[in-house]
C-alpha positions as CSV (number, residue, x, y, z in Angstrom):
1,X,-6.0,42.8,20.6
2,X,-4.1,39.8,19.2
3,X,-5.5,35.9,18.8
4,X,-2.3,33.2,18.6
5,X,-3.4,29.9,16.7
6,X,-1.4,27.2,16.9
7,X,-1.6,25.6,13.9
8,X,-2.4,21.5,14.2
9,X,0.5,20.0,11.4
10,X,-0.5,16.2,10.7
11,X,2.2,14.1,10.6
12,X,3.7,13.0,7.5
13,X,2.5,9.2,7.1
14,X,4.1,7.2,4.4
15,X,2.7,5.9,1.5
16,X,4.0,3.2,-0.7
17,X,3.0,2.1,-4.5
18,X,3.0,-1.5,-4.8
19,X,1.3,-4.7,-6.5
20,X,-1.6,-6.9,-4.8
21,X,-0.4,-10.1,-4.4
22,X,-3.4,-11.6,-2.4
23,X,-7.0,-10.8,-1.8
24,X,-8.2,-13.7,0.1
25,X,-9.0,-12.2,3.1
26,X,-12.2,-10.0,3.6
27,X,-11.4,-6.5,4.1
28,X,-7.3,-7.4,3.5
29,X,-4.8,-7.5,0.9
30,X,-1.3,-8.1,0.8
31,X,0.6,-5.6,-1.3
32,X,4.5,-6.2,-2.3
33,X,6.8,-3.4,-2.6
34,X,9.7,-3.2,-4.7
35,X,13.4,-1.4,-3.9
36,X,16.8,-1.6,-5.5
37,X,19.7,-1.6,-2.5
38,X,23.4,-1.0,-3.7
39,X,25.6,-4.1,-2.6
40,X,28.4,-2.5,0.0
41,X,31.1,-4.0,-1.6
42,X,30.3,-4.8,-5.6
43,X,27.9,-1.7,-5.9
44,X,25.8,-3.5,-7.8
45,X,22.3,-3.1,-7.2
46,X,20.0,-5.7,-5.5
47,X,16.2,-6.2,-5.9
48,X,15.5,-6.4,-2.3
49,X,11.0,-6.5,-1.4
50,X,8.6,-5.9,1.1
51,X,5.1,-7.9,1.5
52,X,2.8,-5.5,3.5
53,X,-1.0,-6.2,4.4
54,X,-3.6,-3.2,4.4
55,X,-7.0,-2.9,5.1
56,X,-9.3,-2.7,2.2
57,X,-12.6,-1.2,3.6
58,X,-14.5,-2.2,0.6
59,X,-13.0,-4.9,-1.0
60,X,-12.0,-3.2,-4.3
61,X,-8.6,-4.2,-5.3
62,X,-7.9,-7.5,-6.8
63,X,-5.0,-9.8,-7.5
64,X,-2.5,-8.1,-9.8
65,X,-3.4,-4.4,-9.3
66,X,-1.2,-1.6,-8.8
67,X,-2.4,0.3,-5.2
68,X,-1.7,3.2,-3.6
69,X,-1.4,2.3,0.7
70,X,-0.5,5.0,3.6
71,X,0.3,4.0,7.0
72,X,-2.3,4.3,9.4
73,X,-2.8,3.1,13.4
74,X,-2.2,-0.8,14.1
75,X,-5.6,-2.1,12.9
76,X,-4.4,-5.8,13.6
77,X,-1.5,-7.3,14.7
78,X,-0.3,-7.3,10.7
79,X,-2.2,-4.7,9.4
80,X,-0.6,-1.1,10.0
81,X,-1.6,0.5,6.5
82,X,-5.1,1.1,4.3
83,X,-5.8,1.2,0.7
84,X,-5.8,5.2,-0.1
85,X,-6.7,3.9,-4.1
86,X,-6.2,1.8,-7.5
87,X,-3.8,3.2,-9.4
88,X,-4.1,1.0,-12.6
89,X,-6.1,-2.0,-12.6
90,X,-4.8,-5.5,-14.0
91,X,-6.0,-7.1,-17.5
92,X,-7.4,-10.4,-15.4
93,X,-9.3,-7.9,-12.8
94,X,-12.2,-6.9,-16.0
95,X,-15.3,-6.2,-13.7
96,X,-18.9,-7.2,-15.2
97,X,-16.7,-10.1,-17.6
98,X,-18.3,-13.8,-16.2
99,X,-15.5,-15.8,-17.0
């Protein structure tokens, strides 16, 4: 006797690396994204970005901070993507330093 399973395949979100720009908002930041686009006709290359705003559960990034984010359901009518983690924190982000 033979058993089929189906196997269940997520789907395959994005995730972007970019730079917190803002941390204002509880439980938000707004991350910027960097690309380089070819010019059609001078083929030189273009710095072209994207300012996204994820959902930070825990309010653990800062201002300056280089994140990971993945896409995720609509949380708001901005927020499509969540924090997945901190890839490298910024000098002005020191934790336990009063300023």
């Amino acid at each position: 006797m033979t058993t089929t399973t189906t196997e269940i395949r997520e789907p395959r979100l994005q995730r972007r690396i970019g730079v917190v720009r803002s941390d204002r908002r509880n439980k938000t930041i707004k991350v910027e994204t960097g690309r380089l686009v070819p010019h059609a006709k001078y083929n030189k290359y273009l710095r072209r970005r994207t300012t996204l705003h994820a959902h930070d559960e825990k309010n653990e990034a800062r201002a300056g901070d280089t994140v990971e984010i993945i896409q995720c359901r609509p949380i708001s009518k901005t927020k499509s993507w969540r924090l997945l983690r901190v890839v490298r924190r910024s000098h002005g982000a020191a934790e336990g330093i009063p300023e």
